[in-house]
C-alpha positions as CSV (number, residue, x, y, z in Angstrom):
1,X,0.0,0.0,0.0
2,X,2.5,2.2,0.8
3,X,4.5,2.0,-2.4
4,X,1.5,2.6,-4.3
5,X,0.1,5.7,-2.1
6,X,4.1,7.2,-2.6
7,X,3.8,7.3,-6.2
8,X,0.6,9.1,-5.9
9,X,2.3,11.2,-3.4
10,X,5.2,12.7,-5.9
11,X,2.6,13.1,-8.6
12,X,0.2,15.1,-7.1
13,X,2.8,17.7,-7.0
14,X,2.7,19.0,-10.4
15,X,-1.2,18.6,-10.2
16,X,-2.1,20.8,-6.9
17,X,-1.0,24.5,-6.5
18,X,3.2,24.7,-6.5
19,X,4.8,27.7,-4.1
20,X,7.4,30.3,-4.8
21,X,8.8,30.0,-1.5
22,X,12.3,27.7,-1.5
23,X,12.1,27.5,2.2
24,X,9.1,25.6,1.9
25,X,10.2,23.5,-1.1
26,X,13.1,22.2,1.0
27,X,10.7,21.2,3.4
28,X,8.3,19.5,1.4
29,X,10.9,17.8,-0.5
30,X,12.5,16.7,2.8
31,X,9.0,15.4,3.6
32,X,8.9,13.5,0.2
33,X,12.1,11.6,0.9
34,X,10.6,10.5,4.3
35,X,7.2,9.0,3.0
36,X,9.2,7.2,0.7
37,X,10.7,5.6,3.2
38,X,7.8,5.1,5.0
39,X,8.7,7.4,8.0
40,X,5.2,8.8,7.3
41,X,5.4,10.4,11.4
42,X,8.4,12.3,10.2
43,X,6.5,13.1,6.4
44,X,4.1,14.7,8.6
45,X,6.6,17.2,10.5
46,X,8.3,18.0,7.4
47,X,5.0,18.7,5.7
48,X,3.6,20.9,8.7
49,X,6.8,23.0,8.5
50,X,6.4,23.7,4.9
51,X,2.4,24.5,5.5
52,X,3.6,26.5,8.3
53,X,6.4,28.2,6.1
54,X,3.4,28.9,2.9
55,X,-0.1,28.8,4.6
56,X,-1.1,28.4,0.9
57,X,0.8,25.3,0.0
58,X,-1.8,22.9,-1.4
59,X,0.4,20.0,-2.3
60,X,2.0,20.3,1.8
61,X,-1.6,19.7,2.7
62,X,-2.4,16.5,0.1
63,X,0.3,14.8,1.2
64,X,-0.2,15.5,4.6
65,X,-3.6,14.3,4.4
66,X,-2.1,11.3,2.7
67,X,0.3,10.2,5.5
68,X,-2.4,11.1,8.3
69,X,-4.5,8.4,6.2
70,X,-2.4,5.7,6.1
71,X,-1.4,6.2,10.2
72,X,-4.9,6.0,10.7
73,X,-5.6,9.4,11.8
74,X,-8.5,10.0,9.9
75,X,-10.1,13.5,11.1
76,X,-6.6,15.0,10.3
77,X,-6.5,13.8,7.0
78,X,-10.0,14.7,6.6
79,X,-9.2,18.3,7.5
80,X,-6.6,18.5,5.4
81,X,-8.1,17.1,2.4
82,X,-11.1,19.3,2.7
83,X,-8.8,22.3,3.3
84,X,-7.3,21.5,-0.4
85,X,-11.1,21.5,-1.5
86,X,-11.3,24.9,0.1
87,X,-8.4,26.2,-2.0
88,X,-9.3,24.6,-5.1
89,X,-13.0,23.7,-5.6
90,X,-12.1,21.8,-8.6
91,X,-9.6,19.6,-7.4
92,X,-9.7,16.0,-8.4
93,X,-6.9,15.0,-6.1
94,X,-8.9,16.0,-3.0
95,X,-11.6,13.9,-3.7
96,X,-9.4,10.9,-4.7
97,X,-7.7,11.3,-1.0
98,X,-10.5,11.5,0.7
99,X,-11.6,8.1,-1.2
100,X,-8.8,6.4,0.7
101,X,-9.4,8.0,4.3
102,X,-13.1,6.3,3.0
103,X,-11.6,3.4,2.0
104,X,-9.3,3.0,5.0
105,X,-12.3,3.1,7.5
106,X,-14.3,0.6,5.7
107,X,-17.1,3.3,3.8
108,X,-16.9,1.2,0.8
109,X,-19.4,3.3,-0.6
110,X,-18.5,6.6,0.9
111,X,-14.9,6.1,-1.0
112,X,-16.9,5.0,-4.7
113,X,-18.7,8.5,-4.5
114,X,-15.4,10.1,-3.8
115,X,-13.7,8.4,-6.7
116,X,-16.6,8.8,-9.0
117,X,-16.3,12.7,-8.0
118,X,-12.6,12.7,-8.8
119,X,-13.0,11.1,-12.1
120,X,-16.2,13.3,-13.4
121,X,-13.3,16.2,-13.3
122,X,-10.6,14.6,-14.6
123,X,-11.7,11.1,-16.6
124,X,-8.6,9.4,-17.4
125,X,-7.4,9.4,-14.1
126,X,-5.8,6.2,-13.9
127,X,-5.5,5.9,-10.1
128,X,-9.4,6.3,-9.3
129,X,-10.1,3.7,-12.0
130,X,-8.2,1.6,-10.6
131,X,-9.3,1.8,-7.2
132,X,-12.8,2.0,-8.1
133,X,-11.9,-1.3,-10.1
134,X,-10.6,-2.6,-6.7
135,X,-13.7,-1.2,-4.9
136,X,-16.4,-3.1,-7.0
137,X,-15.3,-6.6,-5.2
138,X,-14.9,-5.0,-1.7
139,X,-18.4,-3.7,-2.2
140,X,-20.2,-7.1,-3.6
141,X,-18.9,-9.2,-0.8
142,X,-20.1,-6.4,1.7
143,X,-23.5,-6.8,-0.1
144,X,-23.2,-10.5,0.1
145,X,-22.0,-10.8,3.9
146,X,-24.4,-12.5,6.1
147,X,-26.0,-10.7,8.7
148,X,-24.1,-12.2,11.5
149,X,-21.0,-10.7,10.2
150,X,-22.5,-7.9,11.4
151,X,-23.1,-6.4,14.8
152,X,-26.6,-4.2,15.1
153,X,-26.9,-2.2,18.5
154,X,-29.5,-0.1,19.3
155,X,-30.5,0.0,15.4
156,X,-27.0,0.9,14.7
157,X,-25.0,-0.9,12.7
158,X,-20.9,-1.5,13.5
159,X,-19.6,-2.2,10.1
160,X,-17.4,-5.3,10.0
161,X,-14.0,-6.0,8.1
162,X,-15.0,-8.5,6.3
163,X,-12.8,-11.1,8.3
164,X,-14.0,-14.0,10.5
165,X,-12.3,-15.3,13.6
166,X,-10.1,-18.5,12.4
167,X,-9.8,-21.7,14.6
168,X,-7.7,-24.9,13.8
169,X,-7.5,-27.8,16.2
170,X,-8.1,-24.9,19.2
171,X,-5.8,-22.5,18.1
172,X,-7.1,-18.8,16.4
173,X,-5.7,-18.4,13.4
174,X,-7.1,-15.1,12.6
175,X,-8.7,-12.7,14.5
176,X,-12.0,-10.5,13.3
177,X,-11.6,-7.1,13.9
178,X,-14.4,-3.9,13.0
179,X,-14.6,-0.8,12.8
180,X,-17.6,1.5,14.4
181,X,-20.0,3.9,13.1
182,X,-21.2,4.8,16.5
183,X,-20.2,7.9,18.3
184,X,-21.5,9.1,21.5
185,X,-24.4,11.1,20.5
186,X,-25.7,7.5,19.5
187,X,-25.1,6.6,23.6
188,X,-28.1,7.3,25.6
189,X,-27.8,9.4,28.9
190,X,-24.5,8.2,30.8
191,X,-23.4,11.6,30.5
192,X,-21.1,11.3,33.6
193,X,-19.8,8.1,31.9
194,X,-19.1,9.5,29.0
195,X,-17.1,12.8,30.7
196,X,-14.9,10.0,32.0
197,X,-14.3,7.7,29.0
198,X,-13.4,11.0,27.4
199,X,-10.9,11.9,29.7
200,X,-9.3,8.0,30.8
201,X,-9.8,6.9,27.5
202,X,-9.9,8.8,24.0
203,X,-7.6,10.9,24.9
204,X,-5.0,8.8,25.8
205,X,-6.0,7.1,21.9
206,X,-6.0,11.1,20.3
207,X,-3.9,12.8,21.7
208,X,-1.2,11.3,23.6
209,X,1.1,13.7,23.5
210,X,-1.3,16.2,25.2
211,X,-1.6,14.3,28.4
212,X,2.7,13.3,28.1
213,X,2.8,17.4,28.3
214,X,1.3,17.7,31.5
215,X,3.1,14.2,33.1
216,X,0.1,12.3,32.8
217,X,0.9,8.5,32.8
218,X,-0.7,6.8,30.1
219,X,-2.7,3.7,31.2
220,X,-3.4,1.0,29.0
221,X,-6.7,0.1,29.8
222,X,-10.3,0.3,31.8
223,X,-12.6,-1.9,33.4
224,X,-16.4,-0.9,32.8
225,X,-18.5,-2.7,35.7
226,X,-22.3,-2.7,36.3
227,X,-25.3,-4.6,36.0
228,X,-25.8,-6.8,32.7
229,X,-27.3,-5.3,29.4
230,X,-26.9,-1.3,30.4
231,X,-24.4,-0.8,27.0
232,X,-20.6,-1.9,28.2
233,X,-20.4,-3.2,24.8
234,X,-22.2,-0.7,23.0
235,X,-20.0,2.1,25.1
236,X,-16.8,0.2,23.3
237,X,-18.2,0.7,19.7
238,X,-19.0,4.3,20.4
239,X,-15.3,4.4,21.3
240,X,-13.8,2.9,18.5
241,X,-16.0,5.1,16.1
242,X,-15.3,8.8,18.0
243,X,-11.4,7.4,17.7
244,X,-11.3,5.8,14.3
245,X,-9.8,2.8,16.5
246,X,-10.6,-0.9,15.3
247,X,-12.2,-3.2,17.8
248,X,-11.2,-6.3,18.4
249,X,-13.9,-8.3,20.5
250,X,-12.1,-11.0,22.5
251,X,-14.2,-13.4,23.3
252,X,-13.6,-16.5,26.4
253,X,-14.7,-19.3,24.8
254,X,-12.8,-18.8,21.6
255,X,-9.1,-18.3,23.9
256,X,-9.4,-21.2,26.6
257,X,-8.7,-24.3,25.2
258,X,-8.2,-27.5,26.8
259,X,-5.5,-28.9,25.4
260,X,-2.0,-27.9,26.8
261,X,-0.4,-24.6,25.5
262,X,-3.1,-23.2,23.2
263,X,-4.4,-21.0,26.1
264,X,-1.3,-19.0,26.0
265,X,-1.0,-19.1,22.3
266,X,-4.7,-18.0,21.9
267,X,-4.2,-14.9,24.1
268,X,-1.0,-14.5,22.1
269,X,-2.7,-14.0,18.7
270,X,-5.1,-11.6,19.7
271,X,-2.4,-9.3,20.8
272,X,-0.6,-10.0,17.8
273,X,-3.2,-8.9,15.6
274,X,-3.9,-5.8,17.5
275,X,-0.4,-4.7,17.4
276,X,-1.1,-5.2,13.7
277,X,-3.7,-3.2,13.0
278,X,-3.4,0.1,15.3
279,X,-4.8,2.2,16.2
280,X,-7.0,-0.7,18.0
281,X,-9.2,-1.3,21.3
282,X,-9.0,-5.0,22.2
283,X,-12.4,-5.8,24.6
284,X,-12.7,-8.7,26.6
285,X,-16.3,-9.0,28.0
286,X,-17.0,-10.8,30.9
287,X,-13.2,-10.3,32.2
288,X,-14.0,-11.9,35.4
289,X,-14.6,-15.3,33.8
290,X,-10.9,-14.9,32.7
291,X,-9.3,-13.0,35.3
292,X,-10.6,-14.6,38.0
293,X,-8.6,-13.9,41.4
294,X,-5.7,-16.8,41.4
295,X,-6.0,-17.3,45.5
296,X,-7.7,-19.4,47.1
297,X,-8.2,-22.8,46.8
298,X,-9.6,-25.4,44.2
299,X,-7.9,-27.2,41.2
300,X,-9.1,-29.1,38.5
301,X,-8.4,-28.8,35.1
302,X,-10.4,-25.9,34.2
303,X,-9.1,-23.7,36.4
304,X,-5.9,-24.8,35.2
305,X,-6.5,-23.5,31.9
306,X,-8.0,-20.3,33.4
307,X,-4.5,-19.7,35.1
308,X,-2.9,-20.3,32.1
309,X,-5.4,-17.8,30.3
310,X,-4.3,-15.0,33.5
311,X,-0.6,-15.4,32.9
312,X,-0.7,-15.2,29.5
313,X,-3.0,-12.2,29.6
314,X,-0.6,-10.4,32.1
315,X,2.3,-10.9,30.1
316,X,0.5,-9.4,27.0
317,X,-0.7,-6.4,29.7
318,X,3.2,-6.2,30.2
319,X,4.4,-5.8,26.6
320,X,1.4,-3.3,25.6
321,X,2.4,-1.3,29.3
322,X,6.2,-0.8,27.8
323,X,4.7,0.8,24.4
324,X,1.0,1.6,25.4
325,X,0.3,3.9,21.9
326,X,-2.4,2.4,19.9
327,X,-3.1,-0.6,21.9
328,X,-6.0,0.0,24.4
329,X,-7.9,-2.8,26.9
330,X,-10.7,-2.6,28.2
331,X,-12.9,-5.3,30.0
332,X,-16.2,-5.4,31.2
333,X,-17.6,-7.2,34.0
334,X,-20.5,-7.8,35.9
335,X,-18.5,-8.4,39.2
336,X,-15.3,-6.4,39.2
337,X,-14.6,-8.3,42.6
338,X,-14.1,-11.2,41.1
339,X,-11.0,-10.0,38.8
340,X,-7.4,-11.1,39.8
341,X,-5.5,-7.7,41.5
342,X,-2.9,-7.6,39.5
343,X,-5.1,-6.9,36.2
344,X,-6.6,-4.2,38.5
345,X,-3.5,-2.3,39.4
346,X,-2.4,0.8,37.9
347,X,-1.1,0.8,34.1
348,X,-3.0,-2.2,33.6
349,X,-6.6,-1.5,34.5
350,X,-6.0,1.0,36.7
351,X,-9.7,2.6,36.3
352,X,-12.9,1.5,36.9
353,X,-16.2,3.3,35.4
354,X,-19.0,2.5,36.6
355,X,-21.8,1.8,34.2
356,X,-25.5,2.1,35.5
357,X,-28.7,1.1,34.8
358,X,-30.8,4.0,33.2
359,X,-32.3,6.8,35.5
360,X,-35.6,8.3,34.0
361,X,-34.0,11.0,31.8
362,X,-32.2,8.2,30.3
363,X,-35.1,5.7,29.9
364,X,-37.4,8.2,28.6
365,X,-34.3,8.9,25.8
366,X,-33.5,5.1,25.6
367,X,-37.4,4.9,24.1
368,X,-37.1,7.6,21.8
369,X,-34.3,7.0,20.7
370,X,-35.1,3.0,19.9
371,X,-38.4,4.4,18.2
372,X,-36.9,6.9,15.7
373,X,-37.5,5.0,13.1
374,X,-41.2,3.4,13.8
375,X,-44.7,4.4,12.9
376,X,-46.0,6.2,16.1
377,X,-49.2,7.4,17.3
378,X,-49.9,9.5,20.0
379,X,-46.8,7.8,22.8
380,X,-46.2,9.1,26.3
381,X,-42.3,8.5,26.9
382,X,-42.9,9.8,30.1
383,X,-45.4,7.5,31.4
384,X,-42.9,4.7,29.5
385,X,-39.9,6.0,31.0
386,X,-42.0,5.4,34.9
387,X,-43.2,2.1,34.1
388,X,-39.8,0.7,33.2
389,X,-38.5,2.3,36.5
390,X,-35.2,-0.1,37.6
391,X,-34.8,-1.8,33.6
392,X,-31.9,-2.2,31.5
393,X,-31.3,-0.5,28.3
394,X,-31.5,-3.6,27.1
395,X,-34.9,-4.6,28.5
396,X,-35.9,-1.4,27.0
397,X,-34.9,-1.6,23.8
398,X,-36.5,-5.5,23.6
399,X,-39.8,-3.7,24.7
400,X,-39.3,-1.2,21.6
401,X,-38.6,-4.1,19.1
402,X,-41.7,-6.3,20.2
403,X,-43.7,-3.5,20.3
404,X,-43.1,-2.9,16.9
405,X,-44.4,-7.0,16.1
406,X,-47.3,-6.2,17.7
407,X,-49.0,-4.3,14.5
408,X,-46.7,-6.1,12.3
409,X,-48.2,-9.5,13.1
410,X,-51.9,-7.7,13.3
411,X,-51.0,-6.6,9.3
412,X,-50.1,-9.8,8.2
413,X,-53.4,-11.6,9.1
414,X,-55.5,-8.5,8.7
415,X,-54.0,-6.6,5.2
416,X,-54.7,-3.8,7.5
417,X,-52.1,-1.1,8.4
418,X,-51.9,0.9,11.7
419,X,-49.2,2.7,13.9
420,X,-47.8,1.6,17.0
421,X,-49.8,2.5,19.9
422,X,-49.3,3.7,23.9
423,X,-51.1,0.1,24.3
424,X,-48.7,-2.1,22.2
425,X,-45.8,-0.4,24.6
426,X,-47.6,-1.2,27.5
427,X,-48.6,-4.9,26.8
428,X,-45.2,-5.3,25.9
429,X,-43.4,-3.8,29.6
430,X,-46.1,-6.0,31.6
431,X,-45.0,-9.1,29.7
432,X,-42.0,-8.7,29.5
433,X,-41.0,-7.7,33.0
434,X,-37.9,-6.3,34.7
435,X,-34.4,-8.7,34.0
436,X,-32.3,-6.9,36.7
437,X,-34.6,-7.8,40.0
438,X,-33.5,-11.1,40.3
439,X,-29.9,-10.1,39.7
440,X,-29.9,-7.5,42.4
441,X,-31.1,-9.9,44.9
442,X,-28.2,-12.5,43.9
443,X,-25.9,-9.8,44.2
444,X,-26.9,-8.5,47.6
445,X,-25.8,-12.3,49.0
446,X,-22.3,-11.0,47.4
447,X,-21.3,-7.8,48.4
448,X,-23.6,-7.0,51.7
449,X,-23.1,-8.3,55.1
450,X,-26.4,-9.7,56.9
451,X,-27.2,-10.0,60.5
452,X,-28.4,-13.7,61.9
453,X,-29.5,-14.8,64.6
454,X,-29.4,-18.2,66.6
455,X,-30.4,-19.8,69.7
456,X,-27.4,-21.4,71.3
457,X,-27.8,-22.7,74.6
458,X,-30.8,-21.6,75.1
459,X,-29.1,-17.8,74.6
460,X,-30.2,-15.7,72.0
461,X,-26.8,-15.1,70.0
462,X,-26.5,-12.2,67.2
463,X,-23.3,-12.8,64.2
464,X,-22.6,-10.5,61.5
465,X,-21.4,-12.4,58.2
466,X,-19.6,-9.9,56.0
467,X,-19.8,-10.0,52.4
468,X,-17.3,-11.2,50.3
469,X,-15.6,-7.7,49.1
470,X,-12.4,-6.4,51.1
471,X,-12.7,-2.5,52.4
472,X,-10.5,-1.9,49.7
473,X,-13.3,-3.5,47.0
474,X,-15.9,-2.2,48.8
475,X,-14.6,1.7,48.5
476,X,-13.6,1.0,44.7
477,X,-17.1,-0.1,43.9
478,X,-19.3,2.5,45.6
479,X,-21.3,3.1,43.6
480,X,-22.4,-0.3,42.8
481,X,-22.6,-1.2,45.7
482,X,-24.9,1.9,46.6
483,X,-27.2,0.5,44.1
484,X,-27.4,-3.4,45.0
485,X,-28.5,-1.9,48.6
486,X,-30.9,0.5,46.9
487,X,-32.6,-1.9,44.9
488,X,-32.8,-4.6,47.7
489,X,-34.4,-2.5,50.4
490,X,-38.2,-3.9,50.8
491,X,-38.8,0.0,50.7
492,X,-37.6,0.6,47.3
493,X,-39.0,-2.6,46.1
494,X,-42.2,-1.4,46.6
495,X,-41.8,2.3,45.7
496,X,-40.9,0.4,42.8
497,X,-43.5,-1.8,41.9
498,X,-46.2,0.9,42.9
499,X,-44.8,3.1,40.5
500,X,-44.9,0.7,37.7
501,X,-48.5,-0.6,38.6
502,X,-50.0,3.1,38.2
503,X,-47.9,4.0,35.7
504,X,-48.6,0.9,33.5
505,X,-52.7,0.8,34.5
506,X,-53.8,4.5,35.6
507,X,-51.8,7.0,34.0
């Protein structure tokens, strides 16, 4: 790729506006030595110092935009590229560039309408032929992909690279990868969350050297906790597409293999591939089930493999720790307690963001949001947003998509069309019910001490049985923790339920 891009890169010379200034020329010529020696970091300083030398140096902009591209640094080149648009409106150059940034992220047909652009002002332009050429296949087999090469969240779709995770005799061969089209204005409430991720996370994948200017240690990864279907996953996705990253979803069944030495080599390949295609976020959901805390006692052969599977993974922590740019982990877990210490220290997963269930803000968003795209009648997201009091985001959004059968099915038998009604949403939230009740009862056994009492003797005796977290745990996962005991007091419960039964029958 890079060969190719460098011929287009000392071509587009004579083809976008020249300068009069030799200061500048001896910049951007110093610049066209290092791309073609694909030191594109060091193009890009050379090219800034001849922009900065000539403002109005076009050709310093294309080829910048050119090396950002192929470093993955996509809004740069996008700037750039557009800023050559700016200075010459009939460019066919800029468009071609911003074909590959297109191209690069996996917008098949974003990059054919660049290329068709750039050829409909200069039609014998060999290089957007030939990518167009190239484009057609890419294009048919995205058309052709199944649907389960696809990821859909919250009606969004994550577009996928085309690749499959590879398996032989236990060991991955290859690992899938994607890249996202979600960004945070696709996240739902969480905007405390998302003030946080910010700060931990996209800017240590931006702009590194912002935080290395104020002696900010770069961590290499973040644990998002909280109670199952609230968006951990979907948070990732709207990571990878506000950073251009790739996303790598690690999954535990596909690493842990019986058989002796695949383990490791499993957890070794999915590093490998990340380091491979930077800039990349590697997520491992339901890290406890891999990270599990070593002490204690036990054996067997399954945890075995599961030590195996920590040791590995702490040694790829290690490597990524000693050159943390581009690589980023993050896990997700719905018992951060249960996670080995040393994948929680500092550098390694040294913060934890806690990820809640929806408040009523966020519910009452969660339904319109999930609805944008459906027939309504006359819907009350308030009244929805109070009957659904203490549900996931993903109870809600289930409740949208059945809601929507509801008429669906009625059209089928009928031939009848009609929108979807206050009544199909509330049919739908009493029969569906509330998925996180159970699980905050399961988890107050976990993390809360109790009081008993027994009869020994004949004396009435009083014992306090601590949960399972340490102080240390316990101050870590406040909030959480502040939750489970929210949503386990008999009060609550049936503030709750009373809430739900007006809002769902009276108003």
């Amino acid at each position: 790729m890079a060969s190719e891009e460098n011929e287009k890169s000392q071509e587009s010379g004579s083809r976008t506006s020249a300068t009069d200034n030799q200061e500048a020329k001896d910049f951007y010529s110093q610049a066209g030595k290092a791309f073609e020696e694909n030191k594109f970091e060091e193009a890009i300083d050379f090219y800034s110092k001849a922009i900065a030398t000539d403002p109005k140096y076009s050709s310093a902009y294309f080829n910048r935009a050119l090396s950002y591209a192929i470093i993955n640094k996509y809004d740069e080149a996008t700037h750039d590229a557009e800023t050559v648009l700016e200075m010459e409106p009939d460019s066919y150059d800029a468009p071609y560039v911003m074909g590959i940034i297109s191209e690069y992220q996996h917008d098949y047909q974003g990059a054919k309408e660049w290329y068709e652009k750039a050829l409909a002002r200069k039609p014998d332009y060999e290089q957007a032929k030939a990518r167009l050429d190239q484009l057609a296949t890419k294009l048919q087999q995205e058309a052709e992909a199944p649907a389960s090469a696809s990821s859909v969240l919250n009606g969004e779709k994550a577009s996928v690279s085309g690749d499959k995770t590879e398996i032989a005799e236990g060991q991955i061969k290859k690992v899938k990868f994607h890249k996202s089209n979600i960004k945070f204005k696709d996240v739902v409430g969480m905007e405390e969350q998302k003030k946080l991720i910010y700060e931990n996370v996209i800017l240590a994948i931006r702009k590194p050297e912002l935080l290395r200017a104020y002696g900010k240690k770069l961590g290499l990864g973040v644990i998002f906790y909280g109670p199952p279907g609230n968006g951990k996953t979907y948070l990732v996705n709207a990571i990878g597409g506000e950073t251009g990253s790739n996303v790598i979803i690690a999954r535990i069944n596909e690493i842990v293999d019986m058989y002796a030495g695949n383990t490791e080599k499993n957890m070794h390949a999915i590093f490998e591939q990340a380091r491979a295609n930077t800039p990349v976020i590697v997520f491992f959901d339901e890290i406890d089930a891999l990270g599990m805390k070593r002490s204690g006692g036990g054996g067997g052969e399954q945890q075995s493999y599961m030590r195996m599977a920590v040791n590995q993974f702490l040694q790829e922590l290690d490597g990524v720790e000693k050159n943390p740019e581009g690589i980023f982990v993050i896990g997700a877990t719905n018992q951060p307690w249960d996670i080995d210490s040393a994948l929680k220290r500092s550098k390694r997963f040294g913060e934890s963001i806690y990820v809640p269930p929806p408040d009523y803000r966020s519910r009452k968003s969660a339904f319109i949001y999930n609805t944008r795209k459906m027939p309504l009648g006359h819907i009350g997201f308030g009244r929805l947003a109070r009957a659904t009091i203490g549900f996931s985001q993903a109870d809600i959004e289930e409740i949208c998509d059945k809601a929507a059968l509801i008429p669906a099915a009625e059209e089928d038998r009928t031939g009848k069309r009609r929108k979807i009604t206050m009544k199909d949403f509330l049919r739908m939230i009493k029969k569906h019910g509330n998925s996180l009740d159970d699980w905050y009862a399961q988890m107050k056994k976990e993390v809360i001490s109790k009081t008993e009492t027994s009869i020994v003797d004949g004396k009435k005796q009083t014992v306090v049985k601590e949960g399972k977290l340490t102080p240390e745990e316990k101050a870590r996962y406040k909030p959480m923790i502040k939750d489970v005991k929210r949503n386990t007091n008999r009060v609550y419960i049936s503030v709750k339920k009373a809430l739900r039964y007006i809002s769902l029958n009276l108003f």
